[in-house]
N, CA, C and O atoms as CSV, one atom per row, in Angstrom:
chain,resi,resn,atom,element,x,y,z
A,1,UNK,N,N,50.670,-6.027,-6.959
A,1,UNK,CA,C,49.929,-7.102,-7.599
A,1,UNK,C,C,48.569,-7.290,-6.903
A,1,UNK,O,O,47.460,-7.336,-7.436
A,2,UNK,N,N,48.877,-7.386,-5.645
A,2,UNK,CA,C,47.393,-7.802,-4.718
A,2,UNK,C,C,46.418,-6.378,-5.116
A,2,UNK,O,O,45.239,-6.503,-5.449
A,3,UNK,N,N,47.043,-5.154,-5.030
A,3,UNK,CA,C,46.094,-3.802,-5.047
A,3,UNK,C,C,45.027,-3.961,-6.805
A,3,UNK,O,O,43.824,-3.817,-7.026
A,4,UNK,N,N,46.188,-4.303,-7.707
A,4,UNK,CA,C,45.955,-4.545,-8.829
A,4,UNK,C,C,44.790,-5.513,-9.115
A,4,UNK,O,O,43.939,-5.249,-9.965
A,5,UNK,N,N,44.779,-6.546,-8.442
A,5,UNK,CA,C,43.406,-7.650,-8.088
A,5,UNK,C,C,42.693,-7.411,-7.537
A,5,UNK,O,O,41.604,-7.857,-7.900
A,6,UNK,N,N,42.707,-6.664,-6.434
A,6,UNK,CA,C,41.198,-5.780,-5.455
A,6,UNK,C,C,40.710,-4.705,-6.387
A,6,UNK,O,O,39.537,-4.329,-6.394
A,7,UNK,N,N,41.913,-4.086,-7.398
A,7,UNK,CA,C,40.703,-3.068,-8.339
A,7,UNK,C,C,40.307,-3.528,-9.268
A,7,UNK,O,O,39.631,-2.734,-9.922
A,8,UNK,N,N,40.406,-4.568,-9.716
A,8,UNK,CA,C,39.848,-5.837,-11.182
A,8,UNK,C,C,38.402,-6.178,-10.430
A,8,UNK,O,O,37.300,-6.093,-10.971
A,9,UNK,N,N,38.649,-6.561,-9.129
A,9,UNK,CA,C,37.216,-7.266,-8.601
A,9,UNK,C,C,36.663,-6.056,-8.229
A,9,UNK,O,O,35.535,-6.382,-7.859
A,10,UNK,N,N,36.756,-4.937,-8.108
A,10,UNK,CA,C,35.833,-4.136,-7.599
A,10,UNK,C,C,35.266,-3.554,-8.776
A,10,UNK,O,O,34.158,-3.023,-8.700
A,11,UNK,N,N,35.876,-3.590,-9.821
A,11,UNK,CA,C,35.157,-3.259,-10.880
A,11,UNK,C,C,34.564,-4.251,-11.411
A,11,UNK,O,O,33.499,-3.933,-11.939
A,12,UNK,N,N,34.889,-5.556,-11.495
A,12,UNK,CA,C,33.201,-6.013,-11.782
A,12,UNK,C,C,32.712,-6.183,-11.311
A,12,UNK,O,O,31.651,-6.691,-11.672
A,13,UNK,N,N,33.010,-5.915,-9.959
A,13,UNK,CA,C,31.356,-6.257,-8.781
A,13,UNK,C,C,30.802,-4.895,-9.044
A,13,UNK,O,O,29.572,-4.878,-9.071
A,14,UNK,N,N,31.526,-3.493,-9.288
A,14,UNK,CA,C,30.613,-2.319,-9.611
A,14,UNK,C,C,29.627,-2.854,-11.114
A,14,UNK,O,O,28.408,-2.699,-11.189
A,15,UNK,N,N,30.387,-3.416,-12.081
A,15,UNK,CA,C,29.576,-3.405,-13.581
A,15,UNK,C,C,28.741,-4.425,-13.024
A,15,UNK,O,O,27.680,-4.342,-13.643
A,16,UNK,N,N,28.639,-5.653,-11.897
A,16,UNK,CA,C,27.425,-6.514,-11.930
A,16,UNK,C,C,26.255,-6.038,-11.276
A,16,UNK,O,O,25.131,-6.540,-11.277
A,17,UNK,N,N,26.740,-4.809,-10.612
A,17,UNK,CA,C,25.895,-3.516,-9.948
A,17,UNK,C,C,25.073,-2.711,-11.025
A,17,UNK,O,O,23.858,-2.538,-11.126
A,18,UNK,N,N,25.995,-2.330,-11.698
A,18,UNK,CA,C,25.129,-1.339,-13.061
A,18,UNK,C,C,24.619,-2.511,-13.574
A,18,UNK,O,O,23.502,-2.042,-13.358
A,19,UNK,N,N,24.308,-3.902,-14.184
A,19,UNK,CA,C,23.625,-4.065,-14.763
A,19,UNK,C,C,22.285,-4.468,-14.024
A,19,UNK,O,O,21.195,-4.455,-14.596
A,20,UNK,N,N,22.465,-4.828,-12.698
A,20,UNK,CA,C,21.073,-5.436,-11.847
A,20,UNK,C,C,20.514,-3.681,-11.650
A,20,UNK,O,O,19.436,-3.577,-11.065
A,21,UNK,N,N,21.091,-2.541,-12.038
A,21,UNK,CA,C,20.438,-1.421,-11.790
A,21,UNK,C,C,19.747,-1.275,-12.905
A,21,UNK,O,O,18.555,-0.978,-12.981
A,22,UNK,N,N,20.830,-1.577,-14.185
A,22,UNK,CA,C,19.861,-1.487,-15.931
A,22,UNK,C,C,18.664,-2.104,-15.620
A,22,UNK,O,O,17.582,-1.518,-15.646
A,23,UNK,N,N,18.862,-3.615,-15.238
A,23,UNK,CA,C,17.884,-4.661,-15.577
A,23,UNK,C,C,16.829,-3.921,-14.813
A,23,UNK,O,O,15.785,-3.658,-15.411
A,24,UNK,N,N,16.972,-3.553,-13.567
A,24,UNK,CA,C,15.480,-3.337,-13.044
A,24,UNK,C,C,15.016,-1.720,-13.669
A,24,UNK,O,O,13.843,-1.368,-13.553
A,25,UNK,N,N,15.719,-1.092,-14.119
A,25,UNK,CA,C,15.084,0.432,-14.680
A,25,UNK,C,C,14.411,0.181,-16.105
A,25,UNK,O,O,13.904,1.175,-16.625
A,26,UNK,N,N,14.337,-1.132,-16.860
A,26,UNK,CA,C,13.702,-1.034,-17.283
A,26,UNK,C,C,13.006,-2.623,-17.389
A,26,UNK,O,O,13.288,-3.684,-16.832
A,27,UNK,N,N,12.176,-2.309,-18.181
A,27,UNK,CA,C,10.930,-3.874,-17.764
A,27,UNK,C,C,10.490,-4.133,-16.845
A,27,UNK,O,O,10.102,-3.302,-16.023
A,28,UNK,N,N,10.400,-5.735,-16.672
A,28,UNK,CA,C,9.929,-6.494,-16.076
A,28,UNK,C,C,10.109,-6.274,-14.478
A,28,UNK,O,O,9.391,-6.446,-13.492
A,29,UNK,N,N,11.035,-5.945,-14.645
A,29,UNK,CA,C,11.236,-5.880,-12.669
A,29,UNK,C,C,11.242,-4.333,-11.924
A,29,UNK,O,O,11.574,-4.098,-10.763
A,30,UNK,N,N,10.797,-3.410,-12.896
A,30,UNK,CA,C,11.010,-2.178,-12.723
A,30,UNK,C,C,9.576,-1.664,-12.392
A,30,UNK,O,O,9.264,-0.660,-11.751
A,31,UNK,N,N,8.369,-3.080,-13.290
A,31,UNK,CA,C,7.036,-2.703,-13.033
A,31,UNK,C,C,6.187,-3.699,-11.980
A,31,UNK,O,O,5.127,-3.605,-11.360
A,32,UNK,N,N,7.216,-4.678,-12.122
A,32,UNK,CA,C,6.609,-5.900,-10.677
A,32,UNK,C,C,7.418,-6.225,-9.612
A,32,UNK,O,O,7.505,-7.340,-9.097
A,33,UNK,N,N,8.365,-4.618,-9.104
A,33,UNK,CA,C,8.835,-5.403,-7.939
A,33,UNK,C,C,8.343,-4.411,-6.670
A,33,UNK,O,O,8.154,-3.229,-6.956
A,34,UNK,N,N,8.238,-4.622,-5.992
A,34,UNK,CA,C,7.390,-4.459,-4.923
A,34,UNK,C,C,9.258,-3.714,-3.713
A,34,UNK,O,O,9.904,-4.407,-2.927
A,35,UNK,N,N,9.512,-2.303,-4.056
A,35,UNK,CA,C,11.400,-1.787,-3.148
A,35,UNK,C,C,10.632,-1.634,-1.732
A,35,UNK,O,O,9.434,-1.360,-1.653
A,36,UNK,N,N,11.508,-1.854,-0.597
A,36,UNK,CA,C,11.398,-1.432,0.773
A,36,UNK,C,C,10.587,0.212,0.550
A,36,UNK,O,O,10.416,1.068,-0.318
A,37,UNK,N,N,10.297,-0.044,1.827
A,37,UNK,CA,C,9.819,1.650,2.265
A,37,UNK,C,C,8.836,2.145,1.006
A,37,UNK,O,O,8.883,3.340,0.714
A,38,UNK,N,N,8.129,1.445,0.406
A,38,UNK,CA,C,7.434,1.615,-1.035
A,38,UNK,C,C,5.977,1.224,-0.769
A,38,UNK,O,O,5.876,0.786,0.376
A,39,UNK,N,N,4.551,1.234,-1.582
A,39,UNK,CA,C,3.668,1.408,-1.378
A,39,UNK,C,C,3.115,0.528,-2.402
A,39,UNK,O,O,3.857,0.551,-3.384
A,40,UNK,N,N,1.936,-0.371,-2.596
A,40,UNK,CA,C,1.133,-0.936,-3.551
A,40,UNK,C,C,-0.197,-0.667,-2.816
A,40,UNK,O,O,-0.520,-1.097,-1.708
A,41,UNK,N,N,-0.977,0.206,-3.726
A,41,UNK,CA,C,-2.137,0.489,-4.034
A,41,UNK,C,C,-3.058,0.187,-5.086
A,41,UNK,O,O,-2.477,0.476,-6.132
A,42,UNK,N,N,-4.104,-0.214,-5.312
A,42,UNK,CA,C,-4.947,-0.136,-6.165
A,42,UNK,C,C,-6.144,-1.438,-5.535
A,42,UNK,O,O,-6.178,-1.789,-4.355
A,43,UNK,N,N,-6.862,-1.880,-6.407
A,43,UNK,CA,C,-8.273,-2.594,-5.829
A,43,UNK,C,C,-8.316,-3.797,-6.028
A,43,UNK,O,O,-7.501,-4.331,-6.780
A,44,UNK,N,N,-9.818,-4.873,-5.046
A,44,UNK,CA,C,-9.764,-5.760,-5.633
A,44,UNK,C,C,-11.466,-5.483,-6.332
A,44,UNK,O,O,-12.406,-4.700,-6.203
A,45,UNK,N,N,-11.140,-6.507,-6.992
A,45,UNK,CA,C,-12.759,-6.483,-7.890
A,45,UNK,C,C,-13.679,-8.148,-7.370
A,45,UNK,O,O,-13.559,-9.366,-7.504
A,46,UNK,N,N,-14.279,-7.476,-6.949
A,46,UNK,CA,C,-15.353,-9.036,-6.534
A,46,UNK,C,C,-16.868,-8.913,-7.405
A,46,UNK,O,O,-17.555,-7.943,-7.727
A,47,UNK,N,N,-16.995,-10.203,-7.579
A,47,UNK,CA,C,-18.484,-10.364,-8.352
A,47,UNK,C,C,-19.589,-9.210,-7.381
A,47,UNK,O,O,-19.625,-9.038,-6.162
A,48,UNK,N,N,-20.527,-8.464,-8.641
A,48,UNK,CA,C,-21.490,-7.814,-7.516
A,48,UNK,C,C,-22.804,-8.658,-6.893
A,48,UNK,O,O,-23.435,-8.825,-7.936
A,49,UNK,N,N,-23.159,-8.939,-6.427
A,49,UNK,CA,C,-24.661,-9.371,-6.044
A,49,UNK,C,C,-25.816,-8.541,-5.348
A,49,UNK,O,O,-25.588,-8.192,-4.190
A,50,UNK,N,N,-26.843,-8.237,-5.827
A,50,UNK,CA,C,-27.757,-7.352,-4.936
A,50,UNK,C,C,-27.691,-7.586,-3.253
A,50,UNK,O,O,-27.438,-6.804,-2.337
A,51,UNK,N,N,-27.971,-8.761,-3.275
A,51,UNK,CA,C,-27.933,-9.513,-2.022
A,51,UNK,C,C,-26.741,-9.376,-0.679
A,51,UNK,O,O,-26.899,-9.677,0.505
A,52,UNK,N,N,-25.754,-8.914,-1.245
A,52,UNK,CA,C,-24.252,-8.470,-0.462
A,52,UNK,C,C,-24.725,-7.272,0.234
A,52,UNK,O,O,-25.154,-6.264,-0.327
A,53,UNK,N,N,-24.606,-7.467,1.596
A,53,UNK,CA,C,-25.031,-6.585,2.288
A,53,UNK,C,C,-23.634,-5.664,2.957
A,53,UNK,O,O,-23.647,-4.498,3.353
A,54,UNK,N,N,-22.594,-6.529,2.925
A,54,UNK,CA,C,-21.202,-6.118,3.332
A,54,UNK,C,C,-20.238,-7.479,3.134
A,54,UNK,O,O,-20.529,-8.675,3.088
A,55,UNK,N,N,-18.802,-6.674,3.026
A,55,UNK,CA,C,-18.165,-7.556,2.568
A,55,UNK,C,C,-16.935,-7.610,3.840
A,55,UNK,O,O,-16.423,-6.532,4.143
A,56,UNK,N,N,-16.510,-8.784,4.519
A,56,UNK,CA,C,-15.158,-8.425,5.514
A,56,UNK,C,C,-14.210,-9.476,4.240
A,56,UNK,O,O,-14.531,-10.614,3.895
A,57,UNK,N,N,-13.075,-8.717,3.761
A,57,UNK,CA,C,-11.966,-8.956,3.303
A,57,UNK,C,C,-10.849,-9.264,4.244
A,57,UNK,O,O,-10.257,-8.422,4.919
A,58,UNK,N,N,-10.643,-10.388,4.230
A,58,UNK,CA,C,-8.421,-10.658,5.151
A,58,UNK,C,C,-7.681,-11.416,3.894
A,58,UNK,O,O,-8.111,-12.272,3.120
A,59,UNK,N,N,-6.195,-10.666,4.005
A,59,UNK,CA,C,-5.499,-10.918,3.323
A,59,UNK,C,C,-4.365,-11.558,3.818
A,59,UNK,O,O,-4.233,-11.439,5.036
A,60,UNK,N,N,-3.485,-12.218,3.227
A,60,UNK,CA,C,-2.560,-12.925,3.694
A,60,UNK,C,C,-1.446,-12.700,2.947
A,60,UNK,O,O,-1.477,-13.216,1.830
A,61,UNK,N,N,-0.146,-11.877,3.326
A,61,UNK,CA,C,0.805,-12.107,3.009
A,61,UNK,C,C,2.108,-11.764,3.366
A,61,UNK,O,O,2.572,-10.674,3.698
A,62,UNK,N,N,2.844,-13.319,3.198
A,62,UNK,CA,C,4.395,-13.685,3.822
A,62,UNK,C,C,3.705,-14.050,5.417
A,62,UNK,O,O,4.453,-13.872,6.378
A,63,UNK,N,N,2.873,-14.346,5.569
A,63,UNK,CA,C,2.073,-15.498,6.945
A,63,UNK,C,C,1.414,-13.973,7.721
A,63,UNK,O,O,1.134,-14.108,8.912
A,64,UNK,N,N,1.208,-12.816,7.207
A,64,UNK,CA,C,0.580,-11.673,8.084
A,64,UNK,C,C,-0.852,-11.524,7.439
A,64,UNK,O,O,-1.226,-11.566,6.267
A,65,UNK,N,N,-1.476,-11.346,8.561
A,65,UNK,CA,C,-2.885,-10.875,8.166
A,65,UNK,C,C,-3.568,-9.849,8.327
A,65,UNK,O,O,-3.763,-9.448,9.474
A,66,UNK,N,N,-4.145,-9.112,7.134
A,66,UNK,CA,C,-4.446,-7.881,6.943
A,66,UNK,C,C,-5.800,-7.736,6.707
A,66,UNK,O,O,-6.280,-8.019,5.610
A,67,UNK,N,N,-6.496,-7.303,7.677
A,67,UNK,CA,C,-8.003,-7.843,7.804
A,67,UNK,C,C,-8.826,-6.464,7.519
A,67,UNK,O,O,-8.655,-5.514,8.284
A,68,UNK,N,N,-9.642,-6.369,6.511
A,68,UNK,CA,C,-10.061,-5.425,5.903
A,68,UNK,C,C,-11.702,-5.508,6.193
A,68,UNK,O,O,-12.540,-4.956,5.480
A,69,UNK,N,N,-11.967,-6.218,7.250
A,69,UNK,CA,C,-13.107,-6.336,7.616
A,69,UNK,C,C,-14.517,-5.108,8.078
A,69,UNK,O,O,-14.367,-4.461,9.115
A,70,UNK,N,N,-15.638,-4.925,7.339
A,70,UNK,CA,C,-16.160,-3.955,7.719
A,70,UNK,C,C,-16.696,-3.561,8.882
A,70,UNK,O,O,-17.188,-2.436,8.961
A,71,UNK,N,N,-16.683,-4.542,10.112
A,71,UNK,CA,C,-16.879,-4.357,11.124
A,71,UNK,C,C,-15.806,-3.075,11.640
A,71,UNK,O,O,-16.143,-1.948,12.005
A,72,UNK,N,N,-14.243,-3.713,11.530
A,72,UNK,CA,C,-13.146,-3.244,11.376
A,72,UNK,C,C,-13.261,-0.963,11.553
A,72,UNK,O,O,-12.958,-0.045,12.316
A,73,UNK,N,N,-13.860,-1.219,10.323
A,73,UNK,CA,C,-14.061,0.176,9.869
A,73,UNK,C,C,-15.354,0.692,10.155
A,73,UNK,O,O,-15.398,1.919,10.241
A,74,UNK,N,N,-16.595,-0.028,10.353
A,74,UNK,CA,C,-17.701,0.929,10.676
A,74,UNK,C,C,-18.221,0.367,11.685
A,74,UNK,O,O,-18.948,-0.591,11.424
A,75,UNK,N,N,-18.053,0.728,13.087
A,75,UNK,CA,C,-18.168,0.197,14.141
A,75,UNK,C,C,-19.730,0.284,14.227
A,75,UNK,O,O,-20.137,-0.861,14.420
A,76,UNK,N,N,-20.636,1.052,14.171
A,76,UNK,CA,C,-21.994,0.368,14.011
A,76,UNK,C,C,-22.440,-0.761,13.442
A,76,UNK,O,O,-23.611,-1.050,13.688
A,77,UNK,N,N,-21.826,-1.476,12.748
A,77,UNK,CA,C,-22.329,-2.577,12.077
A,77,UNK,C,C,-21.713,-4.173,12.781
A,77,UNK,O,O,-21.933,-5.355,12.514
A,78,UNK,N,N,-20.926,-3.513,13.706
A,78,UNK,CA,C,-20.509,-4.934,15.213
A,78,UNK,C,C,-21.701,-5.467,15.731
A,78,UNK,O,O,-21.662,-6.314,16.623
């Protein structure tokens, strides 16, 4: 009886498995979720002005700061 109830629950904890695997393979969470050990790339876009001579960018996120500052990167300009 007890073996009979550990394989009832293990099969729907496997099917509540396949569906949080469906749900994220397709849509919404398949194109905005951000998996471990994974990468987000692409740009930001800022207004242009002639006048911008350089730009230092810091970012903030989950309380870390990611400082994209051009000093940072072109040490002549310290």
């Amino acid at each position: 009886m007890q073996r009979q109830q550990n394989q009832q629950n293990m099969n729907e904890m496997q099917e509540g498995i396949d569906d949080d695997v469906q749900l994220i393979n397709q849509g919404y969470l398949k194109v905005n979720t951000l998996f471990p050990n994974s990468v987000l790339e692409g740009y930001i876009l800022i207004p242009f002005h002639k006048k911008i001579t350089d730009i230092d960018l810091i970012v903030n996120i989950a309380g870390k700061k990611f400082d994209f500052s051009n000093s940072k990167f072109h040490p002549d300009l310290q």
